[in-house]
C-alpha distance (Angstrom), angle and dihedral (degrees) to the residues before:
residue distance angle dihedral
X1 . . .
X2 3.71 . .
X3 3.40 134.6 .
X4 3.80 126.9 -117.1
X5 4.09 111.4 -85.4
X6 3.61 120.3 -122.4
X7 3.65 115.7 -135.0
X8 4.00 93.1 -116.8
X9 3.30 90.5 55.0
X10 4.02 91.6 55.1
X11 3.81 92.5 48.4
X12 3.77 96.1 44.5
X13 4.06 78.9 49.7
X14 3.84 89.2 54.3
X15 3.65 97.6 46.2
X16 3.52 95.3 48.7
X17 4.38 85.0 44.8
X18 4.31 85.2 55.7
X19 3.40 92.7 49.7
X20 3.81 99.0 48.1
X21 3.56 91.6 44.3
X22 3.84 95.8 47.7
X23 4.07 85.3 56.8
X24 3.86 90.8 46.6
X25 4.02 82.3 59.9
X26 3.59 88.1 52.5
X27 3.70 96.2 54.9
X28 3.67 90.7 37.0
X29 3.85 88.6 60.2
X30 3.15 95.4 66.5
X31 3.99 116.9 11.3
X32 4.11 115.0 108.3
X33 3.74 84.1 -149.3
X34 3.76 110.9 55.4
X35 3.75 106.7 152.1
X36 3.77 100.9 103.1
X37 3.76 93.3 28.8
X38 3.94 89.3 52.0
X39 4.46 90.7 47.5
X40 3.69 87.0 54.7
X41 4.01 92.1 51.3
X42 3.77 89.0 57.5
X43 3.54 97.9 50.0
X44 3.71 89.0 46.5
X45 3.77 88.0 54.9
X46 4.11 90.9 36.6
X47 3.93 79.8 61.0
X48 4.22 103.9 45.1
X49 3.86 87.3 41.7
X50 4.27 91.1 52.6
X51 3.94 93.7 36.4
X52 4.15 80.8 52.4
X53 3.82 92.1 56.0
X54 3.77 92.3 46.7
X55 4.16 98.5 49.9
X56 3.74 77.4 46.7
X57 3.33 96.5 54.5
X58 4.31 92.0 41.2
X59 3.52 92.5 45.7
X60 3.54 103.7 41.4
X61 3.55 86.0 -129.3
X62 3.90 123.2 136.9
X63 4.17 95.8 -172.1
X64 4.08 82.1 81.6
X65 3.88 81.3 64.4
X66 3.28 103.5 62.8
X67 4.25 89.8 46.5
X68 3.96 85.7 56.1
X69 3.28 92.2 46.5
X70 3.93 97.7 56.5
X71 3.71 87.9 50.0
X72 3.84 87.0 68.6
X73 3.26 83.2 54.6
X74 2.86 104.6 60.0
X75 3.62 97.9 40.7
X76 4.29 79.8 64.7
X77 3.71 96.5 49.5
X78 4.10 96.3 42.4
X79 4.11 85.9 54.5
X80 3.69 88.3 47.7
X81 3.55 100.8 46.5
X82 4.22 85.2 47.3
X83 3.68 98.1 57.0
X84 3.85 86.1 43.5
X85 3.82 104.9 113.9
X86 3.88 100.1 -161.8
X87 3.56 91.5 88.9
X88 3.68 101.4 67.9
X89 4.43 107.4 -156.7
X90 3.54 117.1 -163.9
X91 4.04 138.5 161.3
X92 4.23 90.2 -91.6
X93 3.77 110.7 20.8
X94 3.82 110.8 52.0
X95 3.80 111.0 150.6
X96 3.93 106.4 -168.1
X97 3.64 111.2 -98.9
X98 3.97 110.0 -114.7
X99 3.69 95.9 -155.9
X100 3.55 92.9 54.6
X101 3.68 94.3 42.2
X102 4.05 91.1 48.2
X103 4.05 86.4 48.7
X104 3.62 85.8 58.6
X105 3.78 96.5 53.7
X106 3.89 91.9 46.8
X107 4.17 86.0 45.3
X108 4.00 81.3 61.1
X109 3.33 100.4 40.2
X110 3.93 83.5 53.7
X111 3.59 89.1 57.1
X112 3.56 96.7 54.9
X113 3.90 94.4 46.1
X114 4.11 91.6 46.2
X115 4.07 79.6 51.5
X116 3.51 92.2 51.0
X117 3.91 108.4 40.4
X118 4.22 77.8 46.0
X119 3.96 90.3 73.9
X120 3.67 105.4 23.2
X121 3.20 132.2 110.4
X122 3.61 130.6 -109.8
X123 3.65 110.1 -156.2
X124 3.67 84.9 -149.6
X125 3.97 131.1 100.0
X126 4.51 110.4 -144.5
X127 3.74 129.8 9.9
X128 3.45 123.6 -8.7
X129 3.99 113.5 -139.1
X130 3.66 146.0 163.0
X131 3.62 119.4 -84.4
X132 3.81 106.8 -98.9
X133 4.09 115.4 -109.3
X134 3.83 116.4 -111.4
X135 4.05 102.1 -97.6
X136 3.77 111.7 -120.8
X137 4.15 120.3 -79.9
X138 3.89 105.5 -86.0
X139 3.64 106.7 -145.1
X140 4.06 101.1 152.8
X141 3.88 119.5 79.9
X142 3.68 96.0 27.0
X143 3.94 119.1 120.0
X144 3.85 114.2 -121.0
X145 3.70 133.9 -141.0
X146 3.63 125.4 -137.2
X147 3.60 104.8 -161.7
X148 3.63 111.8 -149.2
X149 4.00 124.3 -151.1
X150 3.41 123.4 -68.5
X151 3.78 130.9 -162.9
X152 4.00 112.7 -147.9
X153 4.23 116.4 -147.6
X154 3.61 126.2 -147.6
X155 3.38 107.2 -85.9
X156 4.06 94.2 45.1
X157 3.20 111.7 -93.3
X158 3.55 122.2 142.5
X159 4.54 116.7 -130.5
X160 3.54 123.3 -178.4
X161 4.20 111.6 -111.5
X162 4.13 83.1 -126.2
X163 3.84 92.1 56.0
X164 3.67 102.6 41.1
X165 3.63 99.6 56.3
């Protein structure tokens, strides 16, 4: 049975899961066989994306969310962008892959903004969560007013057509 993780231990689990995964996106950019390199990108990602929901959850924090969610997608796109067939990989012509090679950057620049929202501060006191949506326009239910003719006098003031006559 294991014992209960600390919450440095889950960061310093992440960062070392963004690295790895940012130099599985090197290799995959330009490796003719990617199979094995590709199944150790998704656990990498599998890893950042569940060490996101659990500083979430320690912190109260939803901004760890949104970084978890992006790793599942890019988990999607990296699959997509493998079983494209319009960049041809063979033993001798091997062209680096710029997808790959951009997902790489962006897995480093994740890094450095999981460091940074890690140890800053929040200016706020409680949870910290996403704006709420606006709710959809109610228009059923709601009593209507016909407004009936009105006749204005002089000096402004408003009389109903039924009164003044």
């Amino acid at each position: 049975m294991a014992g209960n993780v600390t919450e440095k231990e889950i960061l310093s689990l992440l960062k070392q899961a963004f690295r790895r995964a940012a130099e599985h996106c090197d290799k995959l950019a330009v490796l003719p066989a990617r199979g094995p390199t590709y199944r150790k990108l998704r656990e990498d990602l599998e890893i950042a994306e569940n060490c996101c929901r659990q500083v979430a959850w320690y912190r109260h924090d939803a901004r760890w969310l949104l970084i978890g969610r992006q790793m599942d997608e890019a988990h999607k796109r990296a699959g997509t962008w493998l079983r494209d067939k319009s960049m041809p990989r063979t033993s001798t012509l091997n062209a680096a892959h710029p997808l790959f090679v951009r997902l790489a950057e962006n897995l480093r620049f994740g890094m450095a903004c999981a460091e940074r929202v890690e140890t800053q501060a929040t200016g706020r006191i409680g949870m910290i969560l996403p704006k709420p949506l606006p709710g959809p326009p109610r228009t059923q239910g709601r009593a209507v007013q016909v407004l009936q003719p009105e006749i204005r006098t002089p000096g402004g003031i408003i009389i109903p057509s039924e009164v003044a006559a």
